[in-house]
C-alpha positions as CSV (number, residue, x, y, z in Angstrom):
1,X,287.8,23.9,258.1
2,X,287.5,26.4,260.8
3,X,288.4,29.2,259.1
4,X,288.9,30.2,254.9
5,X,292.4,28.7,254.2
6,X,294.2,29.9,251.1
7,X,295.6,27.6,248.4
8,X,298.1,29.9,246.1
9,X,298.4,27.8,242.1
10,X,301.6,29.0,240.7
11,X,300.6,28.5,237.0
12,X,303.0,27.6,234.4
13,X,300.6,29.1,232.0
14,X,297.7,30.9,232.8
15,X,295.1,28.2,231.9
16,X,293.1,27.8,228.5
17,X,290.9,24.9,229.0
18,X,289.9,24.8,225.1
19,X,293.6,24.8,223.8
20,X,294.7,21.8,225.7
21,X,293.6,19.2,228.5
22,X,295.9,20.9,231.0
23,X,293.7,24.1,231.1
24,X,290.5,21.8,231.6
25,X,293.0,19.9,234.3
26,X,293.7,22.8,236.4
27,X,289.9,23.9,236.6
28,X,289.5,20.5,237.7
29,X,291.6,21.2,240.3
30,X,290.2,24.7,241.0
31,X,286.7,23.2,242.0
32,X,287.8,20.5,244.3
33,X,289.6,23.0,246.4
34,X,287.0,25.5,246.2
35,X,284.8,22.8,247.4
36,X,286.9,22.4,250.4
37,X,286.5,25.6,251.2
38,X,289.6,27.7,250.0
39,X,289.8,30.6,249.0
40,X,292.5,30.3,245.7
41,X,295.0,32.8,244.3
42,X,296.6,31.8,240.9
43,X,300.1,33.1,240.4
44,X,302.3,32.8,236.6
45,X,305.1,34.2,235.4
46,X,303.8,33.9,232.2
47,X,302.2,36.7,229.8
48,X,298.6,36.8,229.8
49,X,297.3,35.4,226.1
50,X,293.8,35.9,224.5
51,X,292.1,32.4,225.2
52,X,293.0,32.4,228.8
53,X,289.8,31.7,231.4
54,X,288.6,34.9,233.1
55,X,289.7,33.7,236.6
56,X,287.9,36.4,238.4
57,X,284.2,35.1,236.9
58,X,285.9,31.6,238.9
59,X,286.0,33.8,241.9
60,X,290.1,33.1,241.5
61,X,292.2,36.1,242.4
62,X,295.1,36.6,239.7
63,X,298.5,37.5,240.3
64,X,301.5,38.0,237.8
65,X,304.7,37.4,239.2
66,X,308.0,37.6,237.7
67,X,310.9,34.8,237.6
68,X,314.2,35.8,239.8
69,X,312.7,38.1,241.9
70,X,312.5,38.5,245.6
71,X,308.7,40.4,245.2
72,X,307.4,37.2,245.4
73,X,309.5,36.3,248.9
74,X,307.0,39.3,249.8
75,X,304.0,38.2,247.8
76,X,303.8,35.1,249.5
77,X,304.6,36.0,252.7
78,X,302.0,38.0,253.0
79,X,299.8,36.3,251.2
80,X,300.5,33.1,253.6
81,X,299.0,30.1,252.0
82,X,298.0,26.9,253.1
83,X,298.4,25.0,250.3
84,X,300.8,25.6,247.3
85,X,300.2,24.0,244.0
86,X,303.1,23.9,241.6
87,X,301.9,23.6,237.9
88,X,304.4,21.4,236.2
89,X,308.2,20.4,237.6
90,X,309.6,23.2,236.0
91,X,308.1,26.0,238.5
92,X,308.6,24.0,241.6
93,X,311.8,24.4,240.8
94,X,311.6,28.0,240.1
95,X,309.4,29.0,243.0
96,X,309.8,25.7,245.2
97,X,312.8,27.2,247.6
98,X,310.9,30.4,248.3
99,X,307.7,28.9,249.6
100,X,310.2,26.7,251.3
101,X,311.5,29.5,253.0
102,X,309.4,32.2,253.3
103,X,306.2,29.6,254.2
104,X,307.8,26.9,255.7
105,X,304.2,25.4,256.7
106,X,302.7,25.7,253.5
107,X,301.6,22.1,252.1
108,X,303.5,22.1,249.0
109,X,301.5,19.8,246.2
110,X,303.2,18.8,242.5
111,X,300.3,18.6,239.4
112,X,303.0,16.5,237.3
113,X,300.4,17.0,234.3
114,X,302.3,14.0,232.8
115,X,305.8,12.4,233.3
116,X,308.1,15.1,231.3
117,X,310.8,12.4,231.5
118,X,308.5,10.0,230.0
119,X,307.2,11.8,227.2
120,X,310.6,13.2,226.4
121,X,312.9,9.5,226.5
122,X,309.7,7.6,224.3
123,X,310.0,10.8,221.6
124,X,314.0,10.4,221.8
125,X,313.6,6.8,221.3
126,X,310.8,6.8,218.3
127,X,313.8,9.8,216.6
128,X,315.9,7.4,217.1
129,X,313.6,4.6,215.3
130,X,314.1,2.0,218.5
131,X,311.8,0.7,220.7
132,X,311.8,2.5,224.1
133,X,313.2,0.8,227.3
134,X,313.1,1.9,231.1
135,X,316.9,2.4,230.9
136,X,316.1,5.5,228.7
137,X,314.6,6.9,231.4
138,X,317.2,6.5,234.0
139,X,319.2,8.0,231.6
140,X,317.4,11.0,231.1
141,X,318.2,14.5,233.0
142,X,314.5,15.6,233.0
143,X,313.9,12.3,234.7
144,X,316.5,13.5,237.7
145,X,314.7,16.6,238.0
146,X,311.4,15.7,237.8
147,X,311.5,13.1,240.1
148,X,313.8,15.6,243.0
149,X,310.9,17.7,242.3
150,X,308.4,14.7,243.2
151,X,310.5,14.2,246.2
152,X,310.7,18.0,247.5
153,X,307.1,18.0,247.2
154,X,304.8,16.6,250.3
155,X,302.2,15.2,247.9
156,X,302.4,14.7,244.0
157,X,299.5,14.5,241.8
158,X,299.6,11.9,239.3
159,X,297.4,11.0,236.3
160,X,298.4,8.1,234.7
161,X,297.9,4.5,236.6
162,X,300.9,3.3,234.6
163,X,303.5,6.6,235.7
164,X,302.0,5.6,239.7
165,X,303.4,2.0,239.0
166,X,306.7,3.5,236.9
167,X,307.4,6.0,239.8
168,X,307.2,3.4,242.6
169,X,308.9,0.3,241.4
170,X,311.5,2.3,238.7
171,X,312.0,5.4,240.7
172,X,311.2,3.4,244.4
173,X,309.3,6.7,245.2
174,X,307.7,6.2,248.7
175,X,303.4,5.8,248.1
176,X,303.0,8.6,250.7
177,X,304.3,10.9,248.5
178,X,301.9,10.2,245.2
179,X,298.2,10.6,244.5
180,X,296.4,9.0,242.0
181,X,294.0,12.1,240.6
182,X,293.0,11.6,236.8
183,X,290.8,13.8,235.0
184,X,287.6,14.7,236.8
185,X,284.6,14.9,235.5
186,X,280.7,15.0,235.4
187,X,279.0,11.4,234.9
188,X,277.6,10.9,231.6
189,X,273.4,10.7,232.2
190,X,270.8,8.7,230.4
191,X,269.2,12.4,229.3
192,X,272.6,14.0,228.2
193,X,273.1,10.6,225.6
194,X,269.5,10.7,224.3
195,X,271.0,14.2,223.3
196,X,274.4,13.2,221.5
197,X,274.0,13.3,217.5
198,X,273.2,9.9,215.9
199,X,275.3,7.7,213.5
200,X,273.7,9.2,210.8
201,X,273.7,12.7,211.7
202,X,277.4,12.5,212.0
203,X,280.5,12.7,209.2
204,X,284.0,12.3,208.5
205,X,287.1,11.8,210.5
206,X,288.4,14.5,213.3
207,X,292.1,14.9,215.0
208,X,291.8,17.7,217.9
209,X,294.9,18.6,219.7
210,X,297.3,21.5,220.5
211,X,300.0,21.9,218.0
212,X,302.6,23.5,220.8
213,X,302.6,19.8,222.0
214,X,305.0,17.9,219.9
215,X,303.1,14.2,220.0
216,X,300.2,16.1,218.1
217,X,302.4,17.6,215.2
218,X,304.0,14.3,215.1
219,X,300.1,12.3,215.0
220,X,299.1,15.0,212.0
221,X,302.5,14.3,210.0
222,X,301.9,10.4,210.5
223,X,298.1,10.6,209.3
224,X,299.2,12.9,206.5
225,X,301.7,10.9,205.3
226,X,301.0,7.0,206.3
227,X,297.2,6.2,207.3
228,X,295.3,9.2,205.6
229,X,296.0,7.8,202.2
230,X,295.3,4.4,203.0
231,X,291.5,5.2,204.7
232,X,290.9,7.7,201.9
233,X,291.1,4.5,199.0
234,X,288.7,2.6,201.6
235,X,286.2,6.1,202.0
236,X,286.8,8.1,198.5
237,X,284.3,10.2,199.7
238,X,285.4,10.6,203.5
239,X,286.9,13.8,205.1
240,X,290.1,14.3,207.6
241,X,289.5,17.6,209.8
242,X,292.5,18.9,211.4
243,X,291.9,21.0,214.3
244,X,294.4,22.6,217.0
245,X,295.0,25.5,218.7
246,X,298.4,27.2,218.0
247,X,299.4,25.9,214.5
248,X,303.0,26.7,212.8
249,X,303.3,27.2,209.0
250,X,304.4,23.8,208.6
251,X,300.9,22.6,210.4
252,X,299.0,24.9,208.0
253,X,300.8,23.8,204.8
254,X,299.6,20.3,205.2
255,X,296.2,21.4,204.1
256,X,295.1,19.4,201.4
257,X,291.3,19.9,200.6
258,X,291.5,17.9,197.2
259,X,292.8,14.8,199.2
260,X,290.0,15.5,202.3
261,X,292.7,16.6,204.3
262,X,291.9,19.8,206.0
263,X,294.1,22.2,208.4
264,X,291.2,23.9,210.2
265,X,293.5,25.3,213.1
266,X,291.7,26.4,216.5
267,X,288.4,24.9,217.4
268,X,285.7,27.2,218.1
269,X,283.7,24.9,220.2
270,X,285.8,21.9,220.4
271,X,282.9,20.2,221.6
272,X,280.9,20.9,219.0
273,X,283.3,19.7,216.4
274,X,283.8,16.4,218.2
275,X,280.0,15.5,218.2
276,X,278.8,16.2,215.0
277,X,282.5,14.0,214.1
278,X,281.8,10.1,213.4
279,X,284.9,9.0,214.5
280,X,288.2,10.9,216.3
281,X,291.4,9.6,214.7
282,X,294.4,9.6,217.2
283,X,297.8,7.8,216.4
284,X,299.7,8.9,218.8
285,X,303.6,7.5,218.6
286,X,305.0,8.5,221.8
287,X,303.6,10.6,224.8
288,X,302.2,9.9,228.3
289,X,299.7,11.0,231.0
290,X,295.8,10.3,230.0
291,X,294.7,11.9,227.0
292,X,292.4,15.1,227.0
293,X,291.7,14.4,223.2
294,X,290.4,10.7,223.8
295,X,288.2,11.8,226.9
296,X,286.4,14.2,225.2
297,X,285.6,11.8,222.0
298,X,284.1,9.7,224.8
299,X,282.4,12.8,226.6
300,X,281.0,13.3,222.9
301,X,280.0,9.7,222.2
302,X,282.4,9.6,219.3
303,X,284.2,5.9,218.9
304,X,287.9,6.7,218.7
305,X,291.1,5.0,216.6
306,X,294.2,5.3,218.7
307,X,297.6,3.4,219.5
308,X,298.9,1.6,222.6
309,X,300.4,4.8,223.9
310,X,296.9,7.0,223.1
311,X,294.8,4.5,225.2
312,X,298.0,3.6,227.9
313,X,296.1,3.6,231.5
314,X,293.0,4.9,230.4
315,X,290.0,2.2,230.5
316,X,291.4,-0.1,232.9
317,X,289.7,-3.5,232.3
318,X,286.8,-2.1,230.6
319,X,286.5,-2.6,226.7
320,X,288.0,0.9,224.3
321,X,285.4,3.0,222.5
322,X,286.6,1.9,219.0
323,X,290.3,0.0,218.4
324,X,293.6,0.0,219.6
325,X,296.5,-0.7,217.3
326,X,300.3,0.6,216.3
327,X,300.3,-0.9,213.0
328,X,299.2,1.7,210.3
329,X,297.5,-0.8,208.0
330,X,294.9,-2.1,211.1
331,X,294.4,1.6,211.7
332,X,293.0,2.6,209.1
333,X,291.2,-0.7,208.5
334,X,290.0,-0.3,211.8
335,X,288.6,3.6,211.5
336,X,287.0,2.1,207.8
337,X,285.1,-0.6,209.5
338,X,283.8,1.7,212.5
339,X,282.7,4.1,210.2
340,X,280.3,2.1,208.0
341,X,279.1,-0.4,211.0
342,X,276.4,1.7,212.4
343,X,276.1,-1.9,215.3
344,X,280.1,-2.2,215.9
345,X,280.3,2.2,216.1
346,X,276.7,1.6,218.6
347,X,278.5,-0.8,220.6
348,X,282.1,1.2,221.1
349,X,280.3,4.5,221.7
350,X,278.8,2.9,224.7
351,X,281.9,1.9,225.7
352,X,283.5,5.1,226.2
353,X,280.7,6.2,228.5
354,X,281.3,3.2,230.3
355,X,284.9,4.2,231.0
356,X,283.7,8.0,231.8
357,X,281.5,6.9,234.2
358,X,283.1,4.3,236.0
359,X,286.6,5.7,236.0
360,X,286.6,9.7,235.7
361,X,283.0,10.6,237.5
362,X,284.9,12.9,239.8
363,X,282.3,11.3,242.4
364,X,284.8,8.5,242.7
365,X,287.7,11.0,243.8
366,X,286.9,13.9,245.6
367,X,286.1,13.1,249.2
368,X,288.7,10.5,249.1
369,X,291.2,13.4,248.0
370,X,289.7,15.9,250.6
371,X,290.6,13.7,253.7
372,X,294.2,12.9,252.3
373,X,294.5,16.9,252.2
374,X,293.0,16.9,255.5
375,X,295.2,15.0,256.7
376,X,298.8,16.5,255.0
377,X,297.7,19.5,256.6
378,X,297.1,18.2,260.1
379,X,300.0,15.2,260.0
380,X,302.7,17.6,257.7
381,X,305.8,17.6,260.3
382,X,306.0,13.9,260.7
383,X,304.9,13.1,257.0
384,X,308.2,15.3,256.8
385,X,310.0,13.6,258.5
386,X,309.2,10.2,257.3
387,X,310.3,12.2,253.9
388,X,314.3,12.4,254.2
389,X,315.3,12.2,250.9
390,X,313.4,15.2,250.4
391,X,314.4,17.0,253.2
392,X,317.9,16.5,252.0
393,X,317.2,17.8,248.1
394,X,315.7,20.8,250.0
395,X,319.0,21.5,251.4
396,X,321.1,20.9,248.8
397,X,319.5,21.1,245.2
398,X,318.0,24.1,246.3
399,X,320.8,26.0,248.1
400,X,322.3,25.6,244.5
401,X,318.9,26.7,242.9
402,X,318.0,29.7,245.5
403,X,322.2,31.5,245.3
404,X,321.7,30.6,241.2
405,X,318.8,32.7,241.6
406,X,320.1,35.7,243.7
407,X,322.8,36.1,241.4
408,X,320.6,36.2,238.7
409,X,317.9,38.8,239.9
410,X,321.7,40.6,241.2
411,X,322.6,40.7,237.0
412,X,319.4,41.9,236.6
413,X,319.3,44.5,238.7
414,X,322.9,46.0,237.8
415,X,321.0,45.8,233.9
416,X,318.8,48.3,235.1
C-alpha cells in the first residue's frame, strides 16, 4: 500500500469482546486490517455501554453517528474510506445507500456474523416442534434481505463452512461475492498447554453465553429443565455454573443452589471460569454461525457436550473435544462419562487443540485474505460489473430505502 488507506467499521454495536463472540469477531477483524496497513475509524449508531473495548488504546478512532441523518452523507465524505465494513445486514441496509452514493469507490464488505435467516427459520421451526427444512428458509423475509444485502455488497464475510455451501447452491450466490473467514486466532503452543489446569485441579460443569441471544436462554431453560436433573442423579455431588452477560429476571430466577444449579450472570474473566471448569455443557437447539462458546472451551482445554447444531461446521474431519448428540439422555450420559474418565477427558481435550490449530490459527487466513482485498480494491469496476444482480438491488431496493429515509429524517426534523 502506497499510502495509509482508511477502512470506516460501521458497528452495530460498539464491540464487547467478553459479552459475546461477535465483540472478540470484530477485533479479529480490526488486526487483520491494521496489519494491512489501514488506518480504521469505527462508526455505530448505538449508545455507548460500560463493557465496551476502549477503541482508542486499539489505536481505532470512534465515531457516533445517528440513524436517518444526512451528517453522516458529510461524515463519510469527508472521511473518504477505502474500505467499508458493515457489521451485520441490518446496517448495510441502514447506511449501505449512502456510502453508495456519497463514496461510490469505497469497497463495501458484509461481516454476516451468522446467517440471521438461518438462525431465525431453525428457532421458528424448534417453536413450532418440527424439524427444520430449506423451504423454511426460502420462506423467510430476513432471508430476502439478508441475502439483497450479500448481493449489494462487493465481498461478504462468512463464518460458517455449512452457510458458504447453503448460500451458493440454496441461494445460487455467485463465489466471487463470499469469503470464507472464521474465527481467527492465536495457535495453541506446547508451553501455553503445559500451563492449562489439570483434570484434577478442575470441577463441575460450566454454560457461558450471552443471554441477549435467544439460542442461550433457550440452552439454560433446556439444561434446567431436561439434562440438569438427569446428570445431577449420575454426579450427586456435581455443580452446573451459569454464566452470561446481560441476564433477564427470568435467567436469574432459575438459580437453584440446592439442586447445583447456579445463575452466576456476567463472567469476570470468562477465561478464567472456563479453565478451572472440567467440562463446558452446550445444548444448543437451534442457531448457526461457529460458536464463540465452544472455541473458547477448546482455547481452555476444556472437553465440551454439545448438539449437531453447537458443533455444525466447526471441526471439519478432525475428531470433537468431548460428544456430539441431540438426544437429552446421551447428553448427560455423555458429560457423566467425560467427567470421571480422566483417559477419555485427556484424549478429547487434545482434540480441541487439534481443531484450533489446524483450522482457526489465523496463520491459515490472513495473507490469503490480504491479496483478495488487494485485489477488490484494484479489480472493483469489473468485479462490479460481473455483479448485476447487485447492481440492480442498488437501484431499486435502495431508491426505496434512501426516499424512506429522507422522509424519515424530514419527520424528524419538523419534531424539532
Amino acid at each position: 500500500m502506497n499510502k495509509t488507506q482508511t477502512l470506516l467499521i460501521i458497528g452495530f454495536v460498539w464491540p464487547e469482546p467478553n459479552s459475546s463472540a461477535a465483540g472478540g469477531r470484530m477485533l479479529q477483524l480490526i488486526e487483520q486490517f491494521q496489519q494491512q496497513g489501514f488506518s480504521i475509524t469505527f462508526a455505530s449508531p448505538a449508545m455507548d455501554s460500560d463493557f465496551m473495548v476502549d477503541l482508542a488504546s486499539l489505536n481505532v478512532e470512534k465515531k457516533s453517528i445517528a440513524l436517518n441523518c444526512s451528517s453522516f452523507d458529510l461524515f463519510v465524505k469527508e472521511l473518504n474510506p477505502a474500505v467499508v465494513l458493515f457489521d451485520r445486514f441490518m446496517i448495510e441496509e441502514q447506511f449501505g445507500w449512502r456510502v453508495a452514493e456519497n463514496c461510490p469507490d469505497a469497497l463495501r464488505i458484509l461481516d454476516t456474523e451468522d446467517l440471521h435467516c438461518l438462525r431465525q427459520a431453525r428457532q421458528k421451526a424448534f417453536k413450532k416442534k418440527r424439524e427444520f427444512t430449506l423451504t423454511d428458509l426460502l420462506r423467510e423475509d430476513v432471508a430476502k434481505r439478508e441475502i439483497a444485502s450479500i448481493l449489494r455488497c462487493d465481498l461478504s464475510l462468512i463464518i460458517s463452512e455449512f452457510e458458504m455451501e447453503l448460500l451458493k447452491t440454496t441461494f445460487k450466490i455467485d463465489e466471487k461475492l463470499l469469503y470464507y473467514l472464521p474465527f481467527l486466532l492465536e495457535p495453541i503452543s506446547e508451553n501455553t498447554f503445559k500451563k492449562l489446569p489439570t483434570f484434577e485441579q478442575r470441577s463441575d460443569f460450566v454454560f457461558i453465553g450471552n443471554f441477549l441471544h435467544e439460542p442461550n436462554w433457550n440452552a439454560v431453560q433446556y439444561l434446567k429443565e431436561t439434562i440438569w436433573p438427569l446428570l445431577k442423579k449420575q454426579l450427586p455431588e456435581a455443580n452446573l455454573d451459569v454464566y452470561g452477560a446481560y441476564p433477564s429476571q427470568k435467567v436469574l430466577q432459575l438459580h437453584k443452589p440446592k439442586e447445583g444449579f447456579n445463575i452466576k450472570g456476567r463472567a469476570t474473566d470468562a477465561n478464567e471460569v472456563v479453565r478451572n471448569a472440567r467440562i463446558v455443557l452446550a445444548p444448543l437447539r437451534f442457531g448457526a454461525g461457529i460458536k464463540g462458546k465452544l472455541i473458547e472451551a477448546m482455547q481452555c482445554g476444556t472437553p465440551s457436550i454439545t448438539t449437531s447444531i453447537g458443533a455444525e461446521s466447526m471441526q471439519g474431519n478432525l475428531p470433537w473435544n468431548g460428544s456430539i448428540t441431540d438426544d437429552a439422555n446421551k447428553f448427560a450420559e455423555a458429560a457423566a462419562q467425560l467427567y470421571q474418565d480422566k483417559k477419555l477427558w485427556t484424549t478429547a481435550q487434545h482434540n480441541g487443540i487439534a481443531i484450533i490449530n489446524q483450522r482457526y490459527s489465523k496463520g491459515l487466513f490472513e495473507n490469503d485474505f490480504a491479496q483478495k482485498v488487494q485485489f477488490l480494491l484494484v479489480n472493483l469496476p469489473q468485479h462490479r460489473l460481473d455483479n448485476f444482480f447487485g447492481a440492480l438491488l442498488q437501484h431499486h431496493t435502495l431508491s426505496s430505502t434512501k426516499y424512506m429515509s429522507r422522509w424519515i429524517e424530514a419527520k424528524n426534523s419538523k419534531k424539532e
